[in-house]
N, C-alpha and C positions, 0 to 999 in steps of 0.2 A: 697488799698481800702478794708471796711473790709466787705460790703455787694453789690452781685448782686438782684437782684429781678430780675425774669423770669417772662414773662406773655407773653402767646398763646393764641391765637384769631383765629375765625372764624366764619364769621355773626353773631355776637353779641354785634352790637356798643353800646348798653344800658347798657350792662355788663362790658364791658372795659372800658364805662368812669366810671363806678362809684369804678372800680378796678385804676384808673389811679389818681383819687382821693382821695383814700384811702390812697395812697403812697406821691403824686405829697403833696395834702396841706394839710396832717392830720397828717406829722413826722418833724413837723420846730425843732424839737428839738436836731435832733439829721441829723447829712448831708455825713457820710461816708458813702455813697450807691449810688447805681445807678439804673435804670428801664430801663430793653432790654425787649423789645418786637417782637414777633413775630406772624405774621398775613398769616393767609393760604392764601393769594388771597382774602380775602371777597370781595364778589359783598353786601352789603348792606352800603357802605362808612365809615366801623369800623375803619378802618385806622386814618378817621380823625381826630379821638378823639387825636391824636397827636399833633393837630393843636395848639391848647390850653398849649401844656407844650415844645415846638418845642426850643425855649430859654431857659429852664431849662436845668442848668450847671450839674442835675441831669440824663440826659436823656441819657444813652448808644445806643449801637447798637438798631438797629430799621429793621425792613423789613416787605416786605407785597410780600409774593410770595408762590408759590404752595410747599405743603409740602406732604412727605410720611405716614402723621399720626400723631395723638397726640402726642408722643413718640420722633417721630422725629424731631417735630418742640422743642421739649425740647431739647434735645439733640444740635439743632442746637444754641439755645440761650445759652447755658453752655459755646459751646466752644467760643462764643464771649465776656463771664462772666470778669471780672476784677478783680470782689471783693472773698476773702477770703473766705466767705460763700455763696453760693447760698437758697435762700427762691423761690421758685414755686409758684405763684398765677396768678392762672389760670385766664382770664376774667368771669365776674361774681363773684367772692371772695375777698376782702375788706381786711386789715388790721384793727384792730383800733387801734386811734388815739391815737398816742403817745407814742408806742409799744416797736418801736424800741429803742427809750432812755432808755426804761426800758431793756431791753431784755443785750441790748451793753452796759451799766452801768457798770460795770464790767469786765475789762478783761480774756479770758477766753483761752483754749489752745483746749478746746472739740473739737468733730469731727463732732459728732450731738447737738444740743440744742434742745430741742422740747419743747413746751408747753400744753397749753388747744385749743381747736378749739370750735364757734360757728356753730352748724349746722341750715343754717337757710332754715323752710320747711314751705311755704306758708306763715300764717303770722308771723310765729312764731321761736324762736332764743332755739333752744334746745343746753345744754352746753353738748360737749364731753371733760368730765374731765380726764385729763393723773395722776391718781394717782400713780402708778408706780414709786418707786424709782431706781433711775439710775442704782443698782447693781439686777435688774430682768428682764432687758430687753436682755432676755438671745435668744435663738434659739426657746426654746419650746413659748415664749413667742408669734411668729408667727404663732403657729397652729390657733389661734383664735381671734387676732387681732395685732395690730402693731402701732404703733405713728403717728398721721395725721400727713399725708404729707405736706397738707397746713399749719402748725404751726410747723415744723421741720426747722431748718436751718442747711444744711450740707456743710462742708468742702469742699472746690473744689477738694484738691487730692484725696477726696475720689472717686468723678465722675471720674475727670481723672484717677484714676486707675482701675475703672472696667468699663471703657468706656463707664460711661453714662449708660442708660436706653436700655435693651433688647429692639430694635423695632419689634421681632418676637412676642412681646405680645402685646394685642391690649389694655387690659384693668386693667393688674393686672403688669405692669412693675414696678411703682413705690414705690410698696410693696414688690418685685421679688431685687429691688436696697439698698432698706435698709435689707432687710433679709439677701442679700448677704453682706453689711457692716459689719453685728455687726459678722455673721458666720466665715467670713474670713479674714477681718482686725482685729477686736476688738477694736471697737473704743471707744476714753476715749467717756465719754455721761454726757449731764448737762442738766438738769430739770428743766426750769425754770418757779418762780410760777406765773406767767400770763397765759391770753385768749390771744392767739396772733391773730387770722384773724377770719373770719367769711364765712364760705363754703357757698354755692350756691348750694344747695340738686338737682340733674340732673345730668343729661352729660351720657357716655357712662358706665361708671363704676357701676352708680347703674339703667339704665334701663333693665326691664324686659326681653326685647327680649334680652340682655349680659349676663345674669344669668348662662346658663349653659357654657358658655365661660369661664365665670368668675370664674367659681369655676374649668373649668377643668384646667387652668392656673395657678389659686391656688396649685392645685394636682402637678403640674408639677415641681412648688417652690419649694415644702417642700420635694418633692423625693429622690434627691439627699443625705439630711440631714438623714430623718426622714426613708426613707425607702419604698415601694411599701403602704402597710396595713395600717400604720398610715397615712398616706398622704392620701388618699384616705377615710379615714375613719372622717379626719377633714373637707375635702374637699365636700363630700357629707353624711354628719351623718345621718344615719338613722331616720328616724321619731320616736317620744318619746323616743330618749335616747341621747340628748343633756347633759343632766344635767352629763351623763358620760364624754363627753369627757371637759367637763367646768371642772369636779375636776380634773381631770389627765392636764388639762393646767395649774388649781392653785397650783397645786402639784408640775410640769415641771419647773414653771418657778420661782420657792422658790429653786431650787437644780438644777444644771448644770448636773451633772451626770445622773440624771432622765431621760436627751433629749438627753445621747449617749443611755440611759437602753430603751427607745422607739423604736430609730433606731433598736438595734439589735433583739429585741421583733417581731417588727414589719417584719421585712429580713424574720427571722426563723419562724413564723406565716405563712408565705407566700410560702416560701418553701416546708414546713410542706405537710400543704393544697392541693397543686399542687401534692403529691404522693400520685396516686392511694391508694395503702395498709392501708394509713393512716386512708383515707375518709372512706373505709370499712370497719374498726374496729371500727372507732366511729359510722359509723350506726348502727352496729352492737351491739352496745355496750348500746341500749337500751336509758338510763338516761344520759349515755353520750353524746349520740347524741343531746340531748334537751343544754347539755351545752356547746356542742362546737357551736351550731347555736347561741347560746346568744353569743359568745365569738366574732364568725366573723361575728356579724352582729354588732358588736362595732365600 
């Protein structure tokens, strides 16, 4: 089979049927896929919206049971997955119509496919365009954004080989799973030129009270790679000096070698910093001191 569809649920039967719709009668075109879904328990009857596609030859694994979290309930529909590829669309988020004949038109060997995503925000459909060609979606390319998830189709052994989604993250796993693909696998990648789904602006990932969650999970991604200083410095940039770390990411991700010269930058910054004798010669040092505070406050 060459596609799963994932969809996770939890009180939101308005949003899963119009998610079960987007797949169930808006892809007659193309039928190698399947739609597993997965329902935390809702007490508002979201389940039911199954009722309606229950004889569709399309319809995989199904459950409606208590789950450990966003994360886990992914997790748990992967490993029921069939198809070659897994696609994530959450309830509430939409394919359009017709996507996938386009997308599977072509046989393909990649590991990721991703496209363009609609983000839609109250009334209105703002396009998040993937202009990025396939040989920049390097490391540095995660300090400051990453390829929607909802318009990404990935390899299953890619899941199964880093086991799914960190469920020790609440809100930045799914970003935490491709950063760890392209760092550690290196996975072939194909771009392709469509809108593949249409997002549902909400959920935990971009409410307010998740914000400093979010970003400290962020930090915690990019440590490994990037190093204590740089991670931290993408993860919570100081106020009016974004427009810094935006050229050092257009910079990073035009040159592979850039995102090991950050890492070790950033290590030896931090080291640095931390010995006393240091800090007091650059206080010391007058005009110096004015430019290593510009430098760590990058």
């Amino acid at each position: 089979m060459k596609l799963t569809i994932v969809t996770i649920n939890r009180n939101n039967a308005a949003g899963l049927a119009r998610t079960l719709e987007s797949t169930f009668a808006a892809q007659s075109g193309f039928d190698d896929w399947e739609q597993v879904v997965v329902d935390g328990a809702s007490t508002d009857g979201s389940f039911a919206a199954l009722d309606k596609w229950k004889d569709d030859p399309h319809l995989g694994w199904h459950v409606s049971e208590p789950d450990a979290g966003i994360y886990n309930a992914m997790n748990k529909g992967a490993a029921h997955a069939r198809g070659d590829y897994l696609l994530f669309l959450n309830s509430g988020d939409e394919l359009l119509p017709g996507v996938l004949e386009k997308v599977f038109a072509v046989e393909t060997s990649a590991d990721l496919l991703y496209g363009n995503l609609l983000l839609h925000q109250g009334e209105h459909d703002n396009l998040w365009r993937v202009d990025e060609p396939e040989d920049v979606v390097r490391p540095a390319y995660f300090l400051f954004r990453t390829p929607p998830h909802q318009s990404t189709f990935i390899a299953r052994h890619l899941h199964e080989r880093f086991g799914g989604y960190d469920e020790s993250m609440k809100i930045c796993a799914d970003r935490d799973f491709l950063f760890r693909c392209v760092t550690q696998a290196h996975p072939k990648l194909w771009q392709v030129p469509y809108t593949i789904s249409r997002f549902e602006w909400g959920g935990a990932s971009n409410a307010p009270k998740n914000e400093e969650r979010k970003r400290q999970e962020w930090e915690r991604m990019l440590k490994p790679v990037f190093g204590s200083f740089i991670a931290h410095r993408a993860a919570f940039p100081p106020e009016g000096r974004r427009w810094i770390r935006v050229s050092v990411a257009e910079s990073a991700k035009r040159d592979a070698a850039l995102a090991d010269c950050l890492r070790r930058t950033s290590s030896a910054v931090f080291r640095l910093w931390r010995f006393a004798p240091t800090r007091w010669l650059l206080k010391a040092g007058g005009g110096a001191a004015s430019f290593a505070k510009r430098l760590v406050r990058f």
